[in-house]
C-alpha positions as CSV (number, residue, x, y, z in Angstrom):
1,X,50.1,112.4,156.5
2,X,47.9,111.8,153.5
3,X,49.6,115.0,152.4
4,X,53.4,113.3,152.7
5,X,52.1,110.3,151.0
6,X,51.2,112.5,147.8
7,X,54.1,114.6,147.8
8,X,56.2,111.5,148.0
9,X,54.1,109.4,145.0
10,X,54.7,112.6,143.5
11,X,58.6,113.1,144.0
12,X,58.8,108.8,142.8
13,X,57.0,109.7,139.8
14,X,58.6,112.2,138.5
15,X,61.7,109.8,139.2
16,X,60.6,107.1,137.1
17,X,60.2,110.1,134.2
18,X,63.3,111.5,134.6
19,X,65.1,107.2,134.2
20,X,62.8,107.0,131.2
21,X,64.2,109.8,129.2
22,X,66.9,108.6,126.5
23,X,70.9,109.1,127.4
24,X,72.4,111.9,125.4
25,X,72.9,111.0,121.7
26,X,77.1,112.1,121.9
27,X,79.3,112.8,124.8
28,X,81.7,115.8,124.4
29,X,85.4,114.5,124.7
30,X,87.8,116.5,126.4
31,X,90.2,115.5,123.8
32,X,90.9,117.2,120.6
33,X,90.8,115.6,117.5
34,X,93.8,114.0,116.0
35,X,94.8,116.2,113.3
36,X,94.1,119.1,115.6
37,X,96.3,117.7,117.8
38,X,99.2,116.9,115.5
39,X,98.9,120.7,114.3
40,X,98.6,122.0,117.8
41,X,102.1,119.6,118.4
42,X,103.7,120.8,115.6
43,X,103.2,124.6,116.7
44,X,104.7,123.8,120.0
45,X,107.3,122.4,118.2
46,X,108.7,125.5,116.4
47,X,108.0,127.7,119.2
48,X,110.5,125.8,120.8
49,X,113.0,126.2,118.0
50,X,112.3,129.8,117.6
51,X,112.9,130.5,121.1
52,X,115.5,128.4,121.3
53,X,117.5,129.8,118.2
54,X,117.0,133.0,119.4
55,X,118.9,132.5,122.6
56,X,121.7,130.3,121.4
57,X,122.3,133.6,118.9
58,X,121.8,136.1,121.9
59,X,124.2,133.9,124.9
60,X,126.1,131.6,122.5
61,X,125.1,127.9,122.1
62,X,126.8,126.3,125.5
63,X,125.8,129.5,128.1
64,X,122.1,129.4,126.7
65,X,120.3,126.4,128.6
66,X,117.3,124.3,128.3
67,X,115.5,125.9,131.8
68,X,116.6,129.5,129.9
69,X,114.2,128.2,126.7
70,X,111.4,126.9,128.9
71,X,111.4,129.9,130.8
72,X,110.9,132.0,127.8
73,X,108.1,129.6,126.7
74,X,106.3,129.7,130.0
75,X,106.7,126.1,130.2
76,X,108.7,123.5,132.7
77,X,111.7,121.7,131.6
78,X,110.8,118.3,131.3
79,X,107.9,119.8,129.1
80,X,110.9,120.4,126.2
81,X,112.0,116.6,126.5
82,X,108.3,116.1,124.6
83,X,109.2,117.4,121.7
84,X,113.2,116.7,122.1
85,X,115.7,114.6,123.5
86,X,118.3,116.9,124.0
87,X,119.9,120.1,123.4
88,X,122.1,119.2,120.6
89,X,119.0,117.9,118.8
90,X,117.3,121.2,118.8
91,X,120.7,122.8,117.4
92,X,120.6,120.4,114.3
93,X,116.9,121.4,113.7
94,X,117.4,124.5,113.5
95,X,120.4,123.9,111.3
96,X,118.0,122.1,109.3
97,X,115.6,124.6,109.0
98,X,118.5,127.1,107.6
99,X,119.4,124.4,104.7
100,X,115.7,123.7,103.8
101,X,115.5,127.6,103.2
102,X,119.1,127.4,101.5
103,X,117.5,124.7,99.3
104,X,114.9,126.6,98.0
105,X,117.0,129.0,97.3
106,X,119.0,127.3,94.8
107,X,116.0,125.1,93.2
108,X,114.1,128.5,92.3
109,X,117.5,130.1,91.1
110,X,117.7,126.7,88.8
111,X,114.4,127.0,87.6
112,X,114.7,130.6,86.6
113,X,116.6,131.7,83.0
114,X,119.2,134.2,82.8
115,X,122.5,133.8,82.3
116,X,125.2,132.6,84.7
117,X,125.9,135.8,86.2
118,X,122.1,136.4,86.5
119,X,122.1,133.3,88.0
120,X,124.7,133.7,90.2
121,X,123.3,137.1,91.6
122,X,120.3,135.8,92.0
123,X,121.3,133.2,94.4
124,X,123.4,135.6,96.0
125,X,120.3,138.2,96.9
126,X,118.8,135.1,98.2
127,X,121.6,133.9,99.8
128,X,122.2,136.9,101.7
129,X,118.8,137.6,102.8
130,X,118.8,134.5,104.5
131,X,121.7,135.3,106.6
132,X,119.7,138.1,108.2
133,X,117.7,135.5,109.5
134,X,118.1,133.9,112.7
135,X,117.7,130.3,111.3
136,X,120.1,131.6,108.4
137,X,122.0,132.5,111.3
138,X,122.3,129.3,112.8
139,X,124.4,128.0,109.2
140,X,127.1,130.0,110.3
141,X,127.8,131.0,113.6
142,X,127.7,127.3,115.7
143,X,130.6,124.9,116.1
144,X,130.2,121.7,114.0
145,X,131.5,120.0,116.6
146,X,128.7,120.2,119.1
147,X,126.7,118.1,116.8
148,X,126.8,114.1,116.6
149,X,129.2,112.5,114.2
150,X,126.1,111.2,112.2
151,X,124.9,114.6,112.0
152,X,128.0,116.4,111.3
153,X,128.2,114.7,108.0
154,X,125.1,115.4,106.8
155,X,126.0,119.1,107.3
156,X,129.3,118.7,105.4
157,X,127.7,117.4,102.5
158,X,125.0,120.1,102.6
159,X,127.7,122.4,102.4
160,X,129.6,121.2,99.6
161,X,126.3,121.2,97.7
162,X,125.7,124.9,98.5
163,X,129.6,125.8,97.2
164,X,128.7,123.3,93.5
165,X,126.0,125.3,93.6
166,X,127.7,128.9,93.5
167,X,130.7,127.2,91.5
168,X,128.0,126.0,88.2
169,X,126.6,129.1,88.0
170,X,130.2,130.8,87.8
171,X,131.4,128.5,85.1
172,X,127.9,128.6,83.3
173,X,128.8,132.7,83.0
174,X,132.6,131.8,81.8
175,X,131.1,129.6,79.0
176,X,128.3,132.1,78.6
177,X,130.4,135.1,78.0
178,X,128.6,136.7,81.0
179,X,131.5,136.2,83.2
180,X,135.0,137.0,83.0
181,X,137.2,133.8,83.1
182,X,138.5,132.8,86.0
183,X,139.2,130.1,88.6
184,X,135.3,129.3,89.4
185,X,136.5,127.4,92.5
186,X,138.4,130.5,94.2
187,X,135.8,132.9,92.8
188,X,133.0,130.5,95.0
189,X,134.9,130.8,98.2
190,X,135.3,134.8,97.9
191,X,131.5,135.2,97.2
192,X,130.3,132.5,99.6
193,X,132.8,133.6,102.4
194,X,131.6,137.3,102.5
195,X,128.2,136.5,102.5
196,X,128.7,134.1,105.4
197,X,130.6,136.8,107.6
198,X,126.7,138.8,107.1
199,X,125.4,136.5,110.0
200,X,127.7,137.2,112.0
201,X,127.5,140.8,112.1
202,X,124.1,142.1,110.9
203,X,121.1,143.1,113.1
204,X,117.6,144.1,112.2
205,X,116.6,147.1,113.0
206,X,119.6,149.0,111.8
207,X,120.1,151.5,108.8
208,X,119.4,149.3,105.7
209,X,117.3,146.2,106.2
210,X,118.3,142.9,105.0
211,X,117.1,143.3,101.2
212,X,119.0,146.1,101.2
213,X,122.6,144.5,102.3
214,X,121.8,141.5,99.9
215,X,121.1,143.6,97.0
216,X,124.4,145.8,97.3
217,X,126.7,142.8,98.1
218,X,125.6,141.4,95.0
219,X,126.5,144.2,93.3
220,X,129.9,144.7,94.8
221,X,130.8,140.7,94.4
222,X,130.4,140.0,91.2
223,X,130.9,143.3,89.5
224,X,134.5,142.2,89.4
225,X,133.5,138.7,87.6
226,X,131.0,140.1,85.9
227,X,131.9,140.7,82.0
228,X,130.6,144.5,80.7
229,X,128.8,144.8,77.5
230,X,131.8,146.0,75.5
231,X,134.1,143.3,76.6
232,X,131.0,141.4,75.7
233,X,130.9,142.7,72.4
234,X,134.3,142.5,71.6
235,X,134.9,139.0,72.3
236,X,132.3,137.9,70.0
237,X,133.9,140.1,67.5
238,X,137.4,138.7,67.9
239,X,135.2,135.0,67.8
240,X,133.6,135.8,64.4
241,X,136.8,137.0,63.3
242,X,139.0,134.0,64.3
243,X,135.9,132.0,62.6
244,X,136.6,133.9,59.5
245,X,140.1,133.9,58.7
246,X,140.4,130.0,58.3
247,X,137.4,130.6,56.0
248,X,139.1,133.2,53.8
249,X,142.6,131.3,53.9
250,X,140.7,128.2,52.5
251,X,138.7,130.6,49.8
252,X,141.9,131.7,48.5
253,X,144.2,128.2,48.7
254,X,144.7,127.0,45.1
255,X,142.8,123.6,44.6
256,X,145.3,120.3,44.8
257,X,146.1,118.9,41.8
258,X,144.3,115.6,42.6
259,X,141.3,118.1,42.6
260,X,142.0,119.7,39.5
261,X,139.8,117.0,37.9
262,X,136.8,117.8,39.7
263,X,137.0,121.5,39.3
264,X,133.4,122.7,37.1
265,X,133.0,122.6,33.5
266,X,133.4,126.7,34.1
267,X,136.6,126.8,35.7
268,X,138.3,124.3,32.9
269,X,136.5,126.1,29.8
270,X,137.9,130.0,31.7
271,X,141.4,127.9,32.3
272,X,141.6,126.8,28.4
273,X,140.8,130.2,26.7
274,X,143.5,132.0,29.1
275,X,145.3,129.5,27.2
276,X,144.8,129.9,24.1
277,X,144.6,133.9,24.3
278,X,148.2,133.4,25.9
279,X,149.6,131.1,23.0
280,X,147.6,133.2,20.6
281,X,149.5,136.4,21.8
282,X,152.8,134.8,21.6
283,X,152.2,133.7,18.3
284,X,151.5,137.3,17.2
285,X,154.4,138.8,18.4
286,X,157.0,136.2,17.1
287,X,155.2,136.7,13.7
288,X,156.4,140.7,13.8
289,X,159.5,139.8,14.7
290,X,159.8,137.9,11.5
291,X,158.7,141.1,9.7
């Protein structure tokens, strides 16, 4: 009994130990913190455009669903309307995403020197690269009109900024000399068009990779714009020439007579003993005939 008592006086003391030791400094959250959650957000984000591009490119924007995309992602449906409201929305994302790139395109094309048609190839390397991509893709081969009307217009105007674009570097190589002249306008829609037609019909994998196609359809559309060095030569030769002639003309016009009084001291002292050699000649000669 005596042996119950102790065991028990025992067990309470250690008892009253164990409530005297200090709680834990911190407590471990189960939660991340914020900025690792915003990242990890973010990265869910594009996985559910990249998945999503893909398929609208592979089954065509209205057969593709949302249960197709969570499916690929390993995640449920309503698990997409986290991120976005609809399907339409991810299409103008990733529309987005192909114009951002376009962007940068042009604004490092800008910021480089050349001349026009240096320019102009440049952006069109860059230009074509991108439509081996699937979000360069997405600029070409989905219908405007599955977009909302707010959203369509802010893909029209991008547009029309990527055709000024190709159009001021055109008529920045006519005023150069680098390019042939010609209607910048048309020339524009004949580059632009063929490099549009390169998402529709280019997959990876295949006998020349993107870099490749982008580097020889610069070549091949704007080699017909493009001025060579002898025509290059030869219209600054027919330039200086033009420039001279006027020159020359106005070298050998005889002054006005309203001029004749500021000609130099030279030119009247030159003027006056052709004068008097003259009347000094005639002089002579009447004087023999009077022999």
């Amino acid at each position: 009994m005596g042996n119950i008592r102790a065991t028990f006086r025992s067990q309470c003391d250690n008892s009253h130990a164990m409530d005297a030791r200090p709680p834990p400094s911190t407590t471990e959250s189960p939660w991340l913190p914020f900025e690792s959650r915003r990242r990890a957000r973010d990265e869910k984000r594009e996985a559910v455009l990249r998945a999503a591009v893909q398929l609208f490119l592979e089954q065509g924007y209205h057969r593709a669903t949302l249960n197709d995309v969570a499916k690929r992602l390993n995640i449920t449906k309503p698990a997409l309307y986290n991120y976005f409201r609809g399907k339409d929305e991810i299409l103008f994302e990733c529309w987005s995403i192909g114009h951002e790139l376009v962007d940068d395109c042009i604004a490092e094309t800008s910021a480089g020197s050349g001349s026009g048609l240096d320019k102009l190839r440049k952006l069109t390397i860059r230009y074509a690269e991108l439509m081996t991509t699937d979000y360069g893709k997405s600029l070409v081969r989905f219908d405007l009109r599955d977009l909302s009307e707010h959203n369509r217009k802010i893909v029209q105007t991008a547009k029309r900024r990527i055709d000024r674009a190709f159009r001021h570097y055109i008529a920045a190589g006519i005023a150069d000399g680098s390019v042939k002249p010609c209607d910048p306008k048309l020339a524009a829609f004949a580059i632009a068009g063929s490099l549009n037609w390169i998402g529709h019909w280019f997959q990876p994998g295949g006998e020349l990779t993107g870099h490749a196609v982008a580097e020889e359809f610069a070549i091949r559309l704007t080699e017909g714009i493009a001025k060579t060095t002898t025509q290059m030569t030869s219209t600054r030769e027919t330039t200086t020439r033009k420039a001279a002639v006027p020159a020359a003309a106005k070298a050998n016009k005889p002054p006005r007579k309203g001029n004749v009084g500021n000609a130099s001291r030279e030119d009247r002292s030159e003027h006056h003993t052709r004068a008097a050699a003259g009347a000094a000649g005639q002089s002579k000669r009447a004087r023999s005939r009077l022999r």
